[in-house]
C-alpha positions as CSV (number, residue, x, y, z in Angstrom):
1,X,-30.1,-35.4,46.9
2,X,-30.5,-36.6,43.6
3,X,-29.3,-40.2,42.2
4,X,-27.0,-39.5,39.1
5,X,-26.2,-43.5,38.8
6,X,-29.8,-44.3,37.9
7,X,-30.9,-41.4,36.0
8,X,-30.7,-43.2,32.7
9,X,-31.0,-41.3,29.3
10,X,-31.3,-37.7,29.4
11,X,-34.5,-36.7,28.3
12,X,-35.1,-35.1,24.7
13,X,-34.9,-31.3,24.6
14,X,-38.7,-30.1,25.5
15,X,-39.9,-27.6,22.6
16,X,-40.4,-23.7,23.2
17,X,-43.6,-22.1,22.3
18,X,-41.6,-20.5,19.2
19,X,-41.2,-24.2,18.1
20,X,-37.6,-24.3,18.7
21,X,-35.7,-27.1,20.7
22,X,-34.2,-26.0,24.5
23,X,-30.8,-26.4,24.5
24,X,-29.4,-28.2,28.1
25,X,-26.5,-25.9,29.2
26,X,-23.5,-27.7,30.8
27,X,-21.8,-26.0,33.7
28,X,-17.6,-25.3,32.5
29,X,-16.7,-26.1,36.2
30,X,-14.9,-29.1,35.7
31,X,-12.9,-27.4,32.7
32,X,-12.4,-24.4,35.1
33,X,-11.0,-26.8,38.2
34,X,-8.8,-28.2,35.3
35,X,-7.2,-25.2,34.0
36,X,-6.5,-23.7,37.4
37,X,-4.5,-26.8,38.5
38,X,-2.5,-26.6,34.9
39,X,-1.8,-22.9,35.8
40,X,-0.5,-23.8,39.8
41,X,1.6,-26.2,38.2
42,X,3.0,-24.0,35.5
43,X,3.3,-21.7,38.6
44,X,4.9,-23.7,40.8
45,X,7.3,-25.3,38.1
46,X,8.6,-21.5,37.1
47,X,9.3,-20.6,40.8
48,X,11.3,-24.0,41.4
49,X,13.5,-23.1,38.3
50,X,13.8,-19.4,39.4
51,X,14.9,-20.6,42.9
52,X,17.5,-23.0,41.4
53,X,19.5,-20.9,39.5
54,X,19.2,-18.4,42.4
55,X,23.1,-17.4,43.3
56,X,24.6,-19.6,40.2
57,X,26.0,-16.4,37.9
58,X,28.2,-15.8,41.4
59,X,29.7,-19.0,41.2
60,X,31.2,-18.2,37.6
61,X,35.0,-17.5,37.9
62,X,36.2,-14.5,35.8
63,X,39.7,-15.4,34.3
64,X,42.1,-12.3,34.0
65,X,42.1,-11.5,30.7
66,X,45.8,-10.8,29.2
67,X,46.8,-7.6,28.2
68,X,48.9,-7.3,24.1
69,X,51.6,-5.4,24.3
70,X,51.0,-2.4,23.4
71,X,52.3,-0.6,19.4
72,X,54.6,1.9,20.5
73,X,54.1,4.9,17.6
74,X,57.0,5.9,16.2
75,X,55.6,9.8,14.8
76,X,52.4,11.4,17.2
77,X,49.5,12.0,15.0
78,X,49.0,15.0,13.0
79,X,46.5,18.0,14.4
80,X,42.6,17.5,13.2
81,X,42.0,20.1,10.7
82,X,39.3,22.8,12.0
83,X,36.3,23.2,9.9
84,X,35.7,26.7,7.8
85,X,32.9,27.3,5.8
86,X,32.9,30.1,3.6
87,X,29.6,31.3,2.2
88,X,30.3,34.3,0.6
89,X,32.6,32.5,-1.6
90,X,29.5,30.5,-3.1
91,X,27.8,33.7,-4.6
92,X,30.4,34.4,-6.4
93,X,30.5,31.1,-8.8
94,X,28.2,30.7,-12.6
95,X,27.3,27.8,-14.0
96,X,26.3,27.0,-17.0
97,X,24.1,24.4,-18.4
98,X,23.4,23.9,-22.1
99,X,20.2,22.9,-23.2
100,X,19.5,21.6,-26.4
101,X,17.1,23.2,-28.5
102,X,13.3,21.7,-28.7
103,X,11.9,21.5,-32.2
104,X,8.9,23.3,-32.1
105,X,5.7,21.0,-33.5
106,X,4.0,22.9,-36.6
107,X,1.2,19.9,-36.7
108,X,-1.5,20.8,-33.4
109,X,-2.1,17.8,-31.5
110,X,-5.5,15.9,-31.0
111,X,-7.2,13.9,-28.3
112,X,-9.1,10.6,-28.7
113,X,-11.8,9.2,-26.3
114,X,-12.5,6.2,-28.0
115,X,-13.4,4.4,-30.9
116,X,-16.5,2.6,-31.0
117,X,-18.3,-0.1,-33.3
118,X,-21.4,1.8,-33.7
119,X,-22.8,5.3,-33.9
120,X,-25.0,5.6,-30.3
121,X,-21.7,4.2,-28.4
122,X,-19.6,7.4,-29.9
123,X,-22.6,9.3,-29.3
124,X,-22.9,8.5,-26.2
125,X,-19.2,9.1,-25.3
126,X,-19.6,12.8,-26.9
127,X,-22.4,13.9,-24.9
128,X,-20.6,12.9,-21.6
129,X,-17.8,15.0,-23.1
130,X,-20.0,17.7,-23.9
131,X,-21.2,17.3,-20.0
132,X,-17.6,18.2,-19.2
133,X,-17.9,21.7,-21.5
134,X,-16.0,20.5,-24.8
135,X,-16.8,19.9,-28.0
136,X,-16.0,16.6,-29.6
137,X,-16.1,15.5,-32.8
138,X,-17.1,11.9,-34.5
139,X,-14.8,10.6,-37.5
140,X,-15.7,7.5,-39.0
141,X,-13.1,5.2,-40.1
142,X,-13.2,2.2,-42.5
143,X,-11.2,-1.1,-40.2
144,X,-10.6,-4.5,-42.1
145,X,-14.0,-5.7,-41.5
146,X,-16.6,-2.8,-40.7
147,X,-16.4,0.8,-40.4
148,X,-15.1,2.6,-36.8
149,X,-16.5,5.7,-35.2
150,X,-13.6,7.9,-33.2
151,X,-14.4,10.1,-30.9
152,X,-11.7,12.9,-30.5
153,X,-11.3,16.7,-29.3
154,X,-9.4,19.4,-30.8
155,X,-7.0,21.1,-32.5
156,X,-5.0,21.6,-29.7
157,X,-2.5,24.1,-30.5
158,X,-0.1,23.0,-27.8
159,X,0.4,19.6,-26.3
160,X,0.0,21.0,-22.4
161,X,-3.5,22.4,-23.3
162,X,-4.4,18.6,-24.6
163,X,-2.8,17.1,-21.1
164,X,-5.5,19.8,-19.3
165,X,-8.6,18.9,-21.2
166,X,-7.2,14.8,-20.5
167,X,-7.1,15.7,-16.5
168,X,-10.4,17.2,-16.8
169,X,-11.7,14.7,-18.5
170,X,-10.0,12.1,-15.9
171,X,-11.4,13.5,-13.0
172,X,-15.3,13.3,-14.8
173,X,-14.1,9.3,-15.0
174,X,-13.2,9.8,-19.0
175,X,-9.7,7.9,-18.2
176,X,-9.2,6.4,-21.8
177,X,-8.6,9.9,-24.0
178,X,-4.8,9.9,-25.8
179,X,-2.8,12.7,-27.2
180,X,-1.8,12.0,-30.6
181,X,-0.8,14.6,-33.7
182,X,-3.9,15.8,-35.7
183,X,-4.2,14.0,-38.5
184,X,-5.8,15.9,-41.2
């Protein structure tokens, strides 16, 4: 049997052959011992409470509860009307709406990609339109300070044909293109 009261200081963790330090492993015995006697007690404490209210909801005393006198109705209440759908009666109705007339757009619209500072950015955007199979075009612009290169497709005769080549585009990861009216 070993003497734990003279044992002194623990020794220093002996190095492994990789070069790194043993680690001494403490047994969780004592913490197991601990939290088996804080569950009994928990245990214990829940049955005592369940065995003293055992029997304690018979002891409660109903009281008779008093009856209102009761409204005495003059008239009895009228028969519940029976449901009766009529279908056929449904074909027979029109209705009508008035729309208001669109104004048809004589000017065909135009959609812009971008608008870039220099000439190999717009290039650039144009052949990734080109990937996509359309034809773009490059229109430089004068801003306040230096010129502007746009990148736009069209003329688009009708708007919905400009929304199709903007999903297109979208789904190739072109999500910046706008509809606006050609300018010519």
């Amino acid at each position: 049997m070993a003497d734990h009261a003279k044992k002194g200081r623990p020794k220093k963790p002996t190095r492994a052959k990789g070069g790194k330090a043993k680690q001494a492993t403490h047994s969780p015995k004592p913490r197991l011992w601990l939290m088996l006697i804080v569950v009994l007690v928990i245990c214990a404490g829940f049955g005592y409470f369940l065995f003293y209210i055992d029997g304690s909801a018979e002891k409660v005393t109903n009281t008779p509860v008093q009856n209102k006198p009761s409204i005495k109705q003059s008239k009895p209440l009228p028969k519940a009307p029976s449901e009766s759908w009529d279908y056929e009666k449904l074909d027979q109705k029109e209705i009508e709406v008035e729309l208001p007339e669109q104004q048809q757009n004589t000017r065909p619209y135009r959609l812009q990609c971008g608008s870039f500072k220099t000439m190999t950015q717009a290039d650039s955007m144009k052949a990734k339109i080109a990937f996509q199979g359309f034809e773009s075009f490059i229109k430089k612009v004068q801003g306040k300070t230096s010129p502007w290169y746009q990148v736009y497709l069209g003329p688009f005769e009708r708007k919905r044909s400009a929304e199709a080549a903007r999903h297109k585009l979208q789904r190739a990861g072109l999500n910046y293109c706008q509809i606006f009216l050609w300018q010519g």
